[in-house]
C-alpha positions in Angstrom: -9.1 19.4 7.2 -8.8 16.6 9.7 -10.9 13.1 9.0 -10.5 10.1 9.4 -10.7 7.2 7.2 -14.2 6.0 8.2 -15.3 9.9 8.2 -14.3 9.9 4.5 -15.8 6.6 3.1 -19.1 7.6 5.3 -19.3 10.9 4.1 -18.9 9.6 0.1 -21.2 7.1 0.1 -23.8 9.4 0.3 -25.0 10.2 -3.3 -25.3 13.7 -2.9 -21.6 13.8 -1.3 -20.5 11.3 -4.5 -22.1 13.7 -7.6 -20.2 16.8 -6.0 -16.9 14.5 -5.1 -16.7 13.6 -8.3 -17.9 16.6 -10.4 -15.1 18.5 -8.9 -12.9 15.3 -9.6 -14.6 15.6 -13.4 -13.5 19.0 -13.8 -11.6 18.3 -17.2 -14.9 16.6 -19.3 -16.7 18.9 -21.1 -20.1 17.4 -19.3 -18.9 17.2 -15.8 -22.8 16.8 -14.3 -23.4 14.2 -17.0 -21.0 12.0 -16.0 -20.6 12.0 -12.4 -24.4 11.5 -12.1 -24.0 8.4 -14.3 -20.9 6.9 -11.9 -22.1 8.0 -9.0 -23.8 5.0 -7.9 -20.7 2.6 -9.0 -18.4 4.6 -7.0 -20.9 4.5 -3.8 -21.0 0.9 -3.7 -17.5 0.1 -4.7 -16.6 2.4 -1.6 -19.4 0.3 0.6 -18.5 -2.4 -0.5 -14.6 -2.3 0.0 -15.1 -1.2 3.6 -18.2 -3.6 4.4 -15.7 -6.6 2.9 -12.5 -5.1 5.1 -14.9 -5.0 8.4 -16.3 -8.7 7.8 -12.2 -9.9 7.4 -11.7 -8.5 10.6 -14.7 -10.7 12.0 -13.8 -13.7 10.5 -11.8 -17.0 10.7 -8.3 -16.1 9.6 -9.1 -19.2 7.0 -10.5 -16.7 5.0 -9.4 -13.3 5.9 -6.8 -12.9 2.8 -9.8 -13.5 0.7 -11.9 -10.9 2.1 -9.3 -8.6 2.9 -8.1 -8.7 -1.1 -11.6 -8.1 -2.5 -12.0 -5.3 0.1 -8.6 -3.7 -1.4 -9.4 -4.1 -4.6 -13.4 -2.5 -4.2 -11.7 0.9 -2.6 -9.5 0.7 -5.5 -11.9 0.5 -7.9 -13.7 3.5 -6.5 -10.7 5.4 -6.1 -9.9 4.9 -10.0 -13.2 6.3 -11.0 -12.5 9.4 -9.6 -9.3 10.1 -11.9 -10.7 7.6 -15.3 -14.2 8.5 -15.7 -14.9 5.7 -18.4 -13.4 2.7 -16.0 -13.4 -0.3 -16.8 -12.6 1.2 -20.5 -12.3 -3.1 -21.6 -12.4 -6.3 -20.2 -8.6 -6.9 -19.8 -8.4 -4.6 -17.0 -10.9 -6.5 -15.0 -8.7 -9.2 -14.7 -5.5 -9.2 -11.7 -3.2 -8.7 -13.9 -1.0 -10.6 -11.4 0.1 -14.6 -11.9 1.0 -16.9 -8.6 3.6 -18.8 -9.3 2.8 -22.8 -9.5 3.9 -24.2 -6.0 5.9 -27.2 -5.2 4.1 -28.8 -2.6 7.6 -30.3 -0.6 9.5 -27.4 1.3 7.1 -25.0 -0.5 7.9 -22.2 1.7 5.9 -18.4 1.4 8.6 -16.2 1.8 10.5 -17.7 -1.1 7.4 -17.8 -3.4 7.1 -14.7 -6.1 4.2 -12.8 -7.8 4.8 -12.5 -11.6 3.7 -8.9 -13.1 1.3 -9.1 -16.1 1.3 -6.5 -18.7 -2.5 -6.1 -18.5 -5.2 -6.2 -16.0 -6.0 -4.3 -12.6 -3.0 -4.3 -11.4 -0.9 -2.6 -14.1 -4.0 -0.2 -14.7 -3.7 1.0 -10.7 0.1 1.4 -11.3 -0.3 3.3 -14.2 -3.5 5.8 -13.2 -3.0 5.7 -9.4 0.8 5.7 -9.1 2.4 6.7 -12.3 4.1 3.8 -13.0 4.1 2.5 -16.8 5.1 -0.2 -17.1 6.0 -1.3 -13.1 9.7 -1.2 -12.7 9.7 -5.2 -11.6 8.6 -8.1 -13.6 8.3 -10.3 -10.4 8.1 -9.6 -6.8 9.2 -11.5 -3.8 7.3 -12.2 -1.0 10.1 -11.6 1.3 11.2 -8.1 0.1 7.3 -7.3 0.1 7.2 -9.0 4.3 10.1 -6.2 5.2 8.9 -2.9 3.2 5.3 -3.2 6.0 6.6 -1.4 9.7 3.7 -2.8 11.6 5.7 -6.1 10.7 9.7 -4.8 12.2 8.7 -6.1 15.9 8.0 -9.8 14.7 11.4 -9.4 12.3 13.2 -8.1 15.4 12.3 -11.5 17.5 14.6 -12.9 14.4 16.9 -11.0 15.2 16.8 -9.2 11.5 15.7 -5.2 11.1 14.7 -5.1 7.5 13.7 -1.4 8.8 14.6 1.9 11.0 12.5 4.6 12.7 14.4 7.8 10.9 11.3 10.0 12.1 7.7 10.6 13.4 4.5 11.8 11.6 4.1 15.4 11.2 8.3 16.1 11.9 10.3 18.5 9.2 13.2 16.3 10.5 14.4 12.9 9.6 17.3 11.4 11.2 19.6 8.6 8.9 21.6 6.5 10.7 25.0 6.0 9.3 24.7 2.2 8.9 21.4 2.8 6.4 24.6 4.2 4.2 26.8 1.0 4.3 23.4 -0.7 3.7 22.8 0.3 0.4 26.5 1.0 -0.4 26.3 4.6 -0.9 27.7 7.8 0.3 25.8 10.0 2.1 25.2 13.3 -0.6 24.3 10.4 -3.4 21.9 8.9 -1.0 20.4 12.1 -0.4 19.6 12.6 -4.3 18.6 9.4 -4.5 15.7 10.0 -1.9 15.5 13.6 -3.0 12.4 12.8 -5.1 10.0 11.2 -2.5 10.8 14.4 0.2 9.2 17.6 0.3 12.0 20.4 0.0 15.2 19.9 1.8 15.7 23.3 4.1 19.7 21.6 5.5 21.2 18.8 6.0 23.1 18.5 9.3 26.0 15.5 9.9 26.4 14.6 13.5 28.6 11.9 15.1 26.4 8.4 13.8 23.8 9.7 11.8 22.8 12.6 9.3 19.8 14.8 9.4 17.7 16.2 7.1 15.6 19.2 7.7 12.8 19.5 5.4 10.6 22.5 4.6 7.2 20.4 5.5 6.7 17.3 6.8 6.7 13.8 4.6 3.0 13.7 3.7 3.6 11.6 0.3 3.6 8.2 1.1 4.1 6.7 -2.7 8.1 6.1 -2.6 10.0 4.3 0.0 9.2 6.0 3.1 6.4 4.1 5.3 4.2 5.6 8.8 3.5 3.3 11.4 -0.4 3.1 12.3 -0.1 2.7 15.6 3.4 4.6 17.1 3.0 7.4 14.3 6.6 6.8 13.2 8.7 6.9 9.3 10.1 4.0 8.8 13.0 3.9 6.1 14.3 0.4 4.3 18.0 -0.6 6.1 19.5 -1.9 3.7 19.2 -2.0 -0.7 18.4 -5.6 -0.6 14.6 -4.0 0.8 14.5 -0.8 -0.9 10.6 -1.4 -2.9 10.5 2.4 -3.4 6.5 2.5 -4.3 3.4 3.1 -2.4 2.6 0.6 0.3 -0.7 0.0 -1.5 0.8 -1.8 -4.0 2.5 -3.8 -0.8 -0.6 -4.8 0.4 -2.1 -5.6 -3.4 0.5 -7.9 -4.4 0.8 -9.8 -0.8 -3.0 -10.1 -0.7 -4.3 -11.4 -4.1 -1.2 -14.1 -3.4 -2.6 -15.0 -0.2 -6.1 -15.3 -1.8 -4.7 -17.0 -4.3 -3.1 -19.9 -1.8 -6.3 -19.5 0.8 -8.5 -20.6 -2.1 -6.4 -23.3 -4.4 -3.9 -24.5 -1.9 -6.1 -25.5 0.8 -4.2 -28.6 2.3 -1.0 -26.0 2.6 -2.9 -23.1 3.9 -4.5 -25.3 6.2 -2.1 -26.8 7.8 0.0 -23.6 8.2 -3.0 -22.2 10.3 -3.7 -25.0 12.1 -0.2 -26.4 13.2 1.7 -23.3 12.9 4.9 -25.2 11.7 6.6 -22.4 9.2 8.5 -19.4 10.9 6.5 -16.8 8.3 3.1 -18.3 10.2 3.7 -14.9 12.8 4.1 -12.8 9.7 1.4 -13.7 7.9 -0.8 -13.2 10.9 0.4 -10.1 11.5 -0.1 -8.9 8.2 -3.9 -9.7 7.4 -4.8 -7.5 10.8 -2.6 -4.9 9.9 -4.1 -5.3 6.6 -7.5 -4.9 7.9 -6.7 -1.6 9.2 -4.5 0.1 6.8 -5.6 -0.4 3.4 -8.6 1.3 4.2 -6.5 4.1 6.3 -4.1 4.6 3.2 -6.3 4.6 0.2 -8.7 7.2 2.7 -5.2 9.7 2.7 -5.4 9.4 -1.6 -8.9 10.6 -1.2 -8.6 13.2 1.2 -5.9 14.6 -0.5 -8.5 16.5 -2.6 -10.6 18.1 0.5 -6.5 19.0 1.7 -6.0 20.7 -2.1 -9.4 23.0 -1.8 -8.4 24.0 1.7 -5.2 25.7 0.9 
């Protein structure tokens, strides 16, 4: 089944659409009609409201676009966890982040150095845990910088710096991937421990083929899992794959966009002279970055959480 994202989040928000979306979702309660009657409504207007919050960032000043943008995420994640915990919010603590910014300097603060601290409870734990099966996330904090390099959308504005945090090793809808030999040195590995390493996050592995400069792996299906360390381009359709170890962030580029967001929001709203001055004069080298990342933003948070929820139309077809 083909859709698109705005096919998907139009065709859920009808409430007819939701009770049958999430009955089938429901299948392991004992009172499946019960309860997706009761959350239909909820996950409707988290759904709505997620995409009406990620059209109105893409209208606005970018003053306020990472404030928008976050609470637009953070809506289509909300509806997305209904349809696998039933019962959500189950207490309080997982309404809040679960994220802490960390206090800024305000001489030579600079973003790309800054970090996001991982709590052990809120929203952000919860998603890794129910969405992505991670308990407890691998990292205690994250870096700005590695979390910059792991989005493709970004590698043309990193190549004007003359740095390639990323490489094309493939396009969307390929059984082949192609490795250059330098992603080896990179992350100080040779090739046939690489490949296990990476092993988990591919479909089945039909060869693998060395040639002069690169190796290639021929896969039985194309990479349609997009939770590990492999990213798609949404504009030139293409797999990126991390260059080097230093900017391997092997998890879903959801929680990319999560952590980068609620730290912009977090800046946008309580660090107003900063923010304001990086908009306005343009004076810090990440300014092109940044920019580039809240319209990407705009676009693909949507896009990939839409994939998470089409999976289960893709699941009936087969």
């Amino acid at each position: 089944m083909k859709m698109h994202n705005e096919d998907i989040y139009s065709f859920l928000t009808v409430e007819e659409n939701a009770q049958n979306y999430l009955r089938e979702k429901y299948h392991f309660l004992d009172d499946t009609s019960t309860k997706s009657y009761q959350n239909s409504s909820a996950f409707i207007h988290y759904l709505s409201n997620g995409t009406s919050f990620m059209e109105a960032s893409q209208g606005s000043n970018i003053l306020v676009q990472p404030v928008l943008s976050f609470y637009g995420m953070i809506h289509l994640l909300k509806g997305w966890l209904l349809t696998k915990r039933p019962d959500y919010p189950e207490t309080t603590s997982v309404l809040a982040h679960g994220l802490t910014a960390r206090k800024r300097k305000r001489k030579d603060y600079r973003f790309i150095e800054d970090e996001v601290k991982i709590q052990q409870q809120g929203l952000f734990p919860y998603v890794s845990r129910y969405l992505f099966s991670l308990h407890p996330f691998p990292l205690h904090r994250v870096s700005m910088q590695l979390l910059l390099r792991s989005i493709p959308e970004l590698s043309s504005i990193w190549k004007l710096y003359r740095e390639a945090p990323m490489v094309i090793i493939g396009e969307q809808g390929s059984k082949e991937l192609r490795f250059p030999n330098r992603i080896f040195d990179g992350f100080h590995l040779k090739e046939e421990t690489f490949v296990e390493r990476i092993r988990m996050f591919l479909p089945p592995i039909d060869h693998i083929q060395q040639k002069e400069g690169e190796l290639l792996l021929y896969l039985t299906e194309p990479v349609k899992d997009w939770n590990g360390p492999f990213r798609y381009h949404l504009h030139n359709q293409c797999i990126y794959f991390p260059a080097d170890r230093a900017d391997y962030f092997p998890y879903s580029e959801i929680l990319v966009h999560y952590l980068l967001l609620f730290n912009l929001s977090m800046i946008c709203r309580y660090e107003t002279e900063w923010w304001g001055e990086l908009i306005q004069l343009k004076a810090d080298r990440e300014y092109p970055l940044i920019q580039q990342f809240l319209k990407v933003t705009q676009k693909k948070t949507p896009a990939l959480i839409s994939q998470c929820l089409l999976q289960h139309f893709e699941i009936k077809d087969k």
